[in-house]
Legacy VTK file of the C-alpha trace (Angstrom):
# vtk DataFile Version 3.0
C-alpha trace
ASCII
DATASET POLYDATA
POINTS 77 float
-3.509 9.225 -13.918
-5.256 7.067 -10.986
-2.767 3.769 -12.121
-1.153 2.566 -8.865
1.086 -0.552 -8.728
2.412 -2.031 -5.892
5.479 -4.276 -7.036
7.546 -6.824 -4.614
10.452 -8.908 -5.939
9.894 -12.681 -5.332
11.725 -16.145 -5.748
8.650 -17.231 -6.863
4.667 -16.793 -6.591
1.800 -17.908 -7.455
-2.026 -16.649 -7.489
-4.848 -19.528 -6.724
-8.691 -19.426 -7.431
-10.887 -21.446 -5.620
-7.806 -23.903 -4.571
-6.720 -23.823 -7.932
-3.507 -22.249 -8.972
-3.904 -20.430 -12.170
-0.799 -18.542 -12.177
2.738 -19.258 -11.136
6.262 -17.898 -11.992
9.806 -17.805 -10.631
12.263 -15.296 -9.547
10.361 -12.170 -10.616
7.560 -9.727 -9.633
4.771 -10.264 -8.474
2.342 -7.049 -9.765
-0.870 -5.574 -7.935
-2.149 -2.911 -10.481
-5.671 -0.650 -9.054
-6.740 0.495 -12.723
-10.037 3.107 -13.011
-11.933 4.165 -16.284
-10.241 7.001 -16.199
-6.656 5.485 -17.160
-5.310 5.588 -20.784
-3.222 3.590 -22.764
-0.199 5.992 -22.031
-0.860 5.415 -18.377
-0.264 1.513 -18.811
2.537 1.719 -20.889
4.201 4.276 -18.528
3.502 2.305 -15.643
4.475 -0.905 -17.278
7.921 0.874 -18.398
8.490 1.860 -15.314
8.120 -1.309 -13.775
10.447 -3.273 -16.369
13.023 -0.729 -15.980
13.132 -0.869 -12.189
16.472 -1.528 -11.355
16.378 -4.097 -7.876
17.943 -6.664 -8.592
21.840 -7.629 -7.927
24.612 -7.243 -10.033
27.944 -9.140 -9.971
29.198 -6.394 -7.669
26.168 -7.103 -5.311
24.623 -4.019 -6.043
21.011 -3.603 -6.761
21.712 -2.246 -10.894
19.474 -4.916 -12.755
16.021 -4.675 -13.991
13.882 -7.592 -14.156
14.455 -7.673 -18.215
18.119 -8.060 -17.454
17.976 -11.067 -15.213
15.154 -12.620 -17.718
12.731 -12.513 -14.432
8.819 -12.972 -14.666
6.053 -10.970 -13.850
2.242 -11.853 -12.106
0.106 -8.951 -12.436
LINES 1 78
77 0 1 2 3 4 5 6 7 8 9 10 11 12 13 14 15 16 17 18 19 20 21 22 23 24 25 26 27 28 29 30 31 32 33 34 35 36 37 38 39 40 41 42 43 44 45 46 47 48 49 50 51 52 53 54 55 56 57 58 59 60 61 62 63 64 65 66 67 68 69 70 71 72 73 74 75 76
């Protein structure tokens, strides 16, 4: 498996293309993925488990114990 992903949590982000945004979320994720040929489909989905089950995000304790599916955060990949 070559998969990398390089994940930072954001208040918000957004990706632009020639001065024009075409992607924008909220609190969230914001993704870089480096994919090769060589990658299945069990790579993504184990990479894209991992990444929704990431738990970095406070709780009501103020202790990082969320995941992103918890708080109802986005993702831009």
């Amino acid at each position: 498996m070559y998969l990398r992903a390089v994940v930072q949590r954001v208040t918000s982000s957004s990706v632009s293309v020639e001065s024009e945004v075409v992607g924008t979320i909220g609190r969230g994720f914001l993704v870089l993925i480096g994919v090769t040929s060589d990658d299945t489909d069990r790579d993504v989905e184990y990479i894209a488990d991992k990444i929704a089950n990431m738990r970095v995000f406070d709780d009501e304790d103020g202790k990082l114990n969320l995941s992103i599916m918890d708080v109802g955060g986005e993702v831009l990949a």
